[in-house]
TIMIBA-724684 format. One record per residue (C-alpha): residue number from 1; residue in three letters; x, y, z. Coordinates in steps of 0.2 Angstrom, whole numbers, always signed. Layout:
<rs>
  nr rest    px    py    pz
 NUM  ala     X     Y     Z
...
</rs>
This chain:
<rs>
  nr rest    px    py    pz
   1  unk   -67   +22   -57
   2  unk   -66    +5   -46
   3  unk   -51    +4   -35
   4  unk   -49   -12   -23
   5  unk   -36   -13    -9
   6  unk   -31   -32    -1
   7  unk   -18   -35   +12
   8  unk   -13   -51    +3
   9  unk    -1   -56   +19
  10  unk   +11   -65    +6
  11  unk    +9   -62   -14
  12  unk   +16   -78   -17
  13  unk    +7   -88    -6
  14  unk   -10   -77   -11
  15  unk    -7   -84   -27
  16  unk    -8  -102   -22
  17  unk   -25   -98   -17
  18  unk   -34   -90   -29
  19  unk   -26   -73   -32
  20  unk   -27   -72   -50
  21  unk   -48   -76   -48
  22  unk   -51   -68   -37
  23  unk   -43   -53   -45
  24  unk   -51   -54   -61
  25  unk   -66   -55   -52
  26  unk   -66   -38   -45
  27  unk   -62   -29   -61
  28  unk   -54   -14   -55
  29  unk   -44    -1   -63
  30  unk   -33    +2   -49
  31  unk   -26   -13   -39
  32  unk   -19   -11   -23
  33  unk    -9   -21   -12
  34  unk    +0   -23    +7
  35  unk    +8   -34   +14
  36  unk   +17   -40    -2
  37  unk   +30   -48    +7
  38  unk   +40   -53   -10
  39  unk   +54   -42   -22
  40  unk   +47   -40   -41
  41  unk   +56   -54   -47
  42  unk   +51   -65   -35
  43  unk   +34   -71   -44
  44  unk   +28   -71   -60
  45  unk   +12   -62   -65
  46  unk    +4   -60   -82
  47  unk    -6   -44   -83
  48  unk    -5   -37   -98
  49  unk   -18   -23   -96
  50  unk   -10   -16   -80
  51  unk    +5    -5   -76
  52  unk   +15   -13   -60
  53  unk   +24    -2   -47
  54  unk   +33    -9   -31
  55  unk   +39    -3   -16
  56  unk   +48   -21    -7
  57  unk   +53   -19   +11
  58  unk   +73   -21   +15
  59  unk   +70   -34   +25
  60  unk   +65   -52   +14
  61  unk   +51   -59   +17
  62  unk   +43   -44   +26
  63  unk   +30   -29   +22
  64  unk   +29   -22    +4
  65  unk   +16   -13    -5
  66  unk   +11   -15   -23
  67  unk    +1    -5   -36
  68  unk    -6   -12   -52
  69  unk   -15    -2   -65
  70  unk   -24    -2   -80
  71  unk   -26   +19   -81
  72  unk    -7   +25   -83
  73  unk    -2   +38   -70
  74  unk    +7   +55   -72
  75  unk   +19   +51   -59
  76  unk   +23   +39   -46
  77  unk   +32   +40   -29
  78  unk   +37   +29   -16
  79  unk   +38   +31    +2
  80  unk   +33   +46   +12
  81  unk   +45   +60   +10
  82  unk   +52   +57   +25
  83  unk   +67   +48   +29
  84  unk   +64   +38   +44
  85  unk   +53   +31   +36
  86  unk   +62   +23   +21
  87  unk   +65    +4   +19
  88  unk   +48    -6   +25
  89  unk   +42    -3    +8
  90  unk   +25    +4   +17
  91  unk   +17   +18    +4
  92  unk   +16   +21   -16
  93  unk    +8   +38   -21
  94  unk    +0   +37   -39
  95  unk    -4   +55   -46
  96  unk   -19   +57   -58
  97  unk   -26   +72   -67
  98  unk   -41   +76   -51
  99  unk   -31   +67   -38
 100  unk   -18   +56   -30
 101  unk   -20   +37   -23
 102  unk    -9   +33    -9
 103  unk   -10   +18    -5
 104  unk    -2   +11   +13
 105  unk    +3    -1   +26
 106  unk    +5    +9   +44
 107  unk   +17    -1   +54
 108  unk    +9   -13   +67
 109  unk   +11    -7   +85
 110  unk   +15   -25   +91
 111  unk   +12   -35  +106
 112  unk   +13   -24  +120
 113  unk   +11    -9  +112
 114  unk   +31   -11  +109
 115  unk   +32    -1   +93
 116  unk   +18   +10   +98
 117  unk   +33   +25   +99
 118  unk   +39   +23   +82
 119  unk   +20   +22   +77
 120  unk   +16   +37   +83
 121  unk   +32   +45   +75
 122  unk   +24   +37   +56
 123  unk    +4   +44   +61
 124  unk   +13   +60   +62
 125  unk   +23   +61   +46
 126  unk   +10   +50   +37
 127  unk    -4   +63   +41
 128  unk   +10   +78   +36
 129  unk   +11   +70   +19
 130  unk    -6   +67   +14
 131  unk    -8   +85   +20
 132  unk    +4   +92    +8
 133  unk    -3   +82    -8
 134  unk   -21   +88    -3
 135  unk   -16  +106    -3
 136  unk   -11  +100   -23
 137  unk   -28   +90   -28
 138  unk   -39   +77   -19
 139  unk   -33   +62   -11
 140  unk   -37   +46   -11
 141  unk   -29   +34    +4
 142  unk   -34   +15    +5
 143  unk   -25    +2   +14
 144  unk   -20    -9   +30
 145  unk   -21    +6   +41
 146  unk   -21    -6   +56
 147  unk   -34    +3   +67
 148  unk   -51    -3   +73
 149  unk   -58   +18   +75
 150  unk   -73   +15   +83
 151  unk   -81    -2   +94
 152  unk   -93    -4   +81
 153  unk   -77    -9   +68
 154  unk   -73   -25   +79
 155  unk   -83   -39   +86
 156  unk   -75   -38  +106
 157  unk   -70   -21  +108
 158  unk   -69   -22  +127
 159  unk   -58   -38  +128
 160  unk   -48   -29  +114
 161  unk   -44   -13  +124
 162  unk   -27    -7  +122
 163  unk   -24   -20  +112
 164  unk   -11   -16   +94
 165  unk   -24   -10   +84
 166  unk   -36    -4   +97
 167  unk   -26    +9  +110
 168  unk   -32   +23  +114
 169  unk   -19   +32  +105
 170  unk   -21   +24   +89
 171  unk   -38   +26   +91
 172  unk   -36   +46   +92
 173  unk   -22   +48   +80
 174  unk   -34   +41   +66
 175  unk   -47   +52   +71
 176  unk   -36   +65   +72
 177  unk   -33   +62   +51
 178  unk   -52   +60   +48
 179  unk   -52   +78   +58
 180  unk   -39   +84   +45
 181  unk   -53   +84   +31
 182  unk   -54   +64   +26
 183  unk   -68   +55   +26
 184  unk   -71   +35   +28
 185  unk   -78   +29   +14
 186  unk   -86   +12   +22
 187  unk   -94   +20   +37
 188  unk   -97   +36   +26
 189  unk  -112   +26   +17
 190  unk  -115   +13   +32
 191  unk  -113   +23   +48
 192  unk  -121   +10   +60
 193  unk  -118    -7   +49
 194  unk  -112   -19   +63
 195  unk  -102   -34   +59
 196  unk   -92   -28   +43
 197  unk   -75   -33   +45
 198  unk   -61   -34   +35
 199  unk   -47   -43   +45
 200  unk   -51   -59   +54
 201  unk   -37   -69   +66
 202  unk   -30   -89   +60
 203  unk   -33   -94   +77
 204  unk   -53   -98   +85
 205  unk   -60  -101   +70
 206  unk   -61   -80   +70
 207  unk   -68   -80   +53
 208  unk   -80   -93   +53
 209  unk   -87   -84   +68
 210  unk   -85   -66   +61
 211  unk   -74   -62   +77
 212  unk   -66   -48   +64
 213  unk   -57   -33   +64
 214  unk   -61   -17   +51
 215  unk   -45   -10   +50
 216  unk   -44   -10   +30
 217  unk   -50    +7   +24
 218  unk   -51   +19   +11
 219  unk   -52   +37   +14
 220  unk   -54   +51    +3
 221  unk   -53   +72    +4
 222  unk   -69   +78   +12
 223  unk   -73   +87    -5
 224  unk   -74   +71   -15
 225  unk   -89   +64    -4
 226  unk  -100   +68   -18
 227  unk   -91   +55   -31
 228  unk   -91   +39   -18
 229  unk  -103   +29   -25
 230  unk   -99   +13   -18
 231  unk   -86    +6    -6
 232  unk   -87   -11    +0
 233  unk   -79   -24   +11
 234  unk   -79   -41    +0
 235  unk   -78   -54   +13
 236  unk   -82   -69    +1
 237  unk   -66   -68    -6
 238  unk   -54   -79    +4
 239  unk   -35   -82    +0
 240  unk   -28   -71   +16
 241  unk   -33   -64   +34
 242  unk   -38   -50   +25
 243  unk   -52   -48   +12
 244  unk   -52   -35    -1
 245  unk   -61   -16    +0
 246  unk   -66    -6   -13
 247  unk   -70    +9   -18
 248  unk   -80   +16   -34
 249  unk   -81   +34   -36
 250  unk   -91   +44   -48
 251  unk   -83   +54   -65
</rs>
């Protein structure tokens, strides 16, 4: 099974630029999206070997994850059981026969750390969910998780110092889910690859100088280690700030 997850910052606008290619391209059975920033009916997309789910955000123009999938699901959930955390559109859960995909868009802690509370309050119930669907069957998380873990996962970690995206407290509540029983797929099979970024700013010519950011991920139950049999980070692929991940697992 190949999975691919893109922050896509804009559906529509992706689209303009080479969406469609760019997903043929990549050929996976399960398609995921963040950052979607669009309702269902907003853009036209002709896909006839894939189931589409949608979880829009409230708010126009704003957040939004999307699944699309060639391999039908038993069931399909949105958000994360919790609500106070209803309305950004920011999870979809797919169930399968050996495990669930959760596919997610954690809230950004904003300049300043502003939203850093309300953050923390998601990390907790985010992590709490994932828990109770892994006491069911394996799980498989991918997404915008918005977390560089370690210094190695951005270009300047020490200018970047309690920065959005690089506190310490995000820092530790991420390792605080791997400690759970997940396990990061990328670093899993490169655990000292430097310069593997998945995220890359509009401003500086960021990504024509690789000043990136790996806060794209995907994660999987400690006990499915033994099926990862690829996951990459596909930073050819333009269209967005974000470049798609991916994920192969083994049958």
């Amino acid at each position: 099974m190949k999975f691919v997850s893109w922050n896509v910052n804009g559906l529509r606008a992706c689209l303009g630029k080479g969406f469609l290619e760019s997903f043929s391209a990549l050929d996976a059975d399960v398609f995921c999206l963040q950052e979607t920033k669009m309702q269902p009916d907003q853009a036209q997309l002709d896909l006839p070997d894939y189931q589409m789910f949608w979880n829009s955000a409230e708010k126009k123009g704003y957040s939004g994850t999307a699944v699309f999938t060639r391999v039908a699901p038993l069931s399909v959930t949105y958000d994360i059981d919790d609500p106070a955390h209803v309305g950004e559109g920011r999870s979809i859960t797919l169930e399968f026969p050996d495990y669930f995909l959760v596919t997610v868009y954690t809230p950004n802690s904003q300049d300043g750390l502003r939203r850093l509370d309300y953050r923390t309050l998601w990390e907790k119930a985010f992590r709490s969910y994932l828990l109770k669907l892994d006491a069911i069957k394996p799980v498989i998380v991918c997404g915008d998780m918005n977390v560089a873990y370690q210094e190695i996962d951005l270009k300047n970690p020490k200018s970047n110092h309690e920065n959005p995206g690089f506190s310490d407290q995000e820092r530790e509540m991420f390792g605080h889910l791997l400690a759970s029983g997940f396990t990061d797929t990328f670093r899993f099979l490169n655990p000292e690859l430097t310069g593997a970024y998945s995220w890359w700013s509009y401003r500086f010519h960021a990504r024509e100088n690789n000043a990136g950011w790996r806060i794209d991920y995907f994660l999987v139950s400690n006990r499915l280690q033994a099926k990862i049999s690829s996951a990459n980070i596909h930073t050819d692929i333009l269209g967005s700030d974000h470049c798609p991940v991916s994920l192969d697992l083994l049958p």
